[in-house]
N, C-alpha and C positions, 0 to 999 in steps of 0.2 A: 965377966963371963956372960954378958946378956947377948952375944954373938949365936955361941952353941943353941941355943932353943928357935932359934930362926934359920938355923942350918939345916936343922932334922929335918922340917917339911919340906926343904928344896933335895935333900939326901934322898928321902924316900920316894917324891915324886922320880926321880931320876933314878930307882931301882927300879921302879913300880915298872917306867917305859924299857927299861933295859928286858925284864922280865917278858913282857907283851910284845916287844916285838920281836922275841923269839916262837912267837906264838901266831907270825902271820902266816896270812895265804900264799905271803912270796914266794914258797917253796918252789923246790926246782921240779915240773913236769915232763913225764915220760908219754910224748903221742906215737900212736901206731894206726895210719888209716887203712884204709881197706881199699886203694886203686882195683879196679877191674883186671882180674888175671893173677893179680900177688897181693895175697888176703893179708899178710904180715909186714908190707915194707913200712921202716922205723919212717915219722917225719920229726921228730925231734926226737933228743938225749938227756936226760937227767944227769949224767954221770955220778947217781948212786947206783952201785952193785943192787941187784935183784930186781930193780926199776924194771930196768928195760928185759929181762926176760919176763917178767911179770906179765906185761903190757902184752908181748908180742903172744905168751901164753896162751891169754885170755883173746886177743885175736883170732886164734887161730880155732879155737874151743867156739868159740862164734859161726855160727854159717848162715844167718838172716843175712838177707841184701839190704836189710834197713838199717845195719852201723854201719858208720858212717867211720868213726877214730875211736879207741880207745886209751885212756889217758891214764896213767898213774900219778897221783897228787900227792900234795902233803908233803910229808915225812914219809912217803913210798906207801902209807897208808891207807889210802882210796883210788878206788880205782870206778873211773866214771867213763859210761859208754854213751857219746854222742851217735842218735839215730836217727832218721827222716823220718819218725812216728808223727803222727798227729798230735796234739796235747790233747785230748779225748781220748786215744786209746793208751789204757791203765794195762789190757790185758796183754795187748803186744810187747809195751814195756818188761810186766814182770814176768814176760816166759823168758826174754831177753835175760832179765835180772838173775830169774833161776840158772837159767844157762850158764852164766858168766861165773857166777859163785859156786858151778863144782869145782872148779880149777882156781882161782881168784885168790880163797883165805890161804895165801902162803907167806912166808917172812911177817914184813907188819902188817901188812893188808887186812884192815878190820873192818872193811864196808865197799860195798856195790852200789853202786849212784847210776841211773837210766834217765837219757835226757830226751823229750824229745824234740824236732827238728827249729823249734824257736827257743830252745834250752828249759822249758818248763821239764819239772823233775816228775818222771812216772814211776818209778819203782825205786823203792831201796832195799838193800837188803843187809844182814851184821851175819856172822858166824853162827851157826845153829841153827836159824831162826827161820822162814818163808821171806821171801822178800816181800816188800809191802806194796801196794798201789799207792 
């Protein structure tokens, strides 16, 4: 039986990556841009339920001309606003961030992500909380 002791660590490695890679970034994204004239039309589909009213929500809840798409990620858990900010402005970011988080924490949605125009993160925000710079 000197087999079994040399199994476990190939066993366990091989739960360990089963486990993590449920835990990637691959998830499925829900985009919603902002074309000129129609502030909501969808550019992609997650085909989870709540995704995509989530996303177009939270578009619509938005009226800065600086988002750009708003995205649901994850597990339908985050929800991140691409905008033409500067990476210096912190303040435009989290008025954005405020914004978007009165309508935002619904289903799983536990966070507001503000990016701006070269994807540098300006504001976040969780449920309760003030969004941060």
């Amino acid at each position: 039986m000197t087999s079994r002791p040399r199994t476990m660590p190939k066993l366990a490695l091989i739960l360990a990556v089963a486990v993590l890679s449920g835990c990637s970034g691959a998830a499925p994204e829900t985009k919603h841009s902002a074309p000129e004239g129609n502030p909501a039309a969808p550019e992609a589909s997650s085909g989870i339920a709540g995704c995509d009213d989530a996303a177009a929500t939270v578009q619509k809840h938005l009226t800065s001309s600086d988002v750009r798409t708003v995205t649901v990620n994850g597990q339908c858990t985050n929800v991140t606003v691409d905008t033409g900010l500067g990476d210096d402005d912190t303040v435009g970011g989290r008025r954005i961030c405020e914004t978007a988080a009165e309508v935002a924490y619904t289903g799983d949605i536990n966070s507001v992500t503000v990016l701006s125009g070269s994807g540098a993160e300006l504001s976040v925000g969780i449920p309760g909380m003030k969004c941060l710079p």
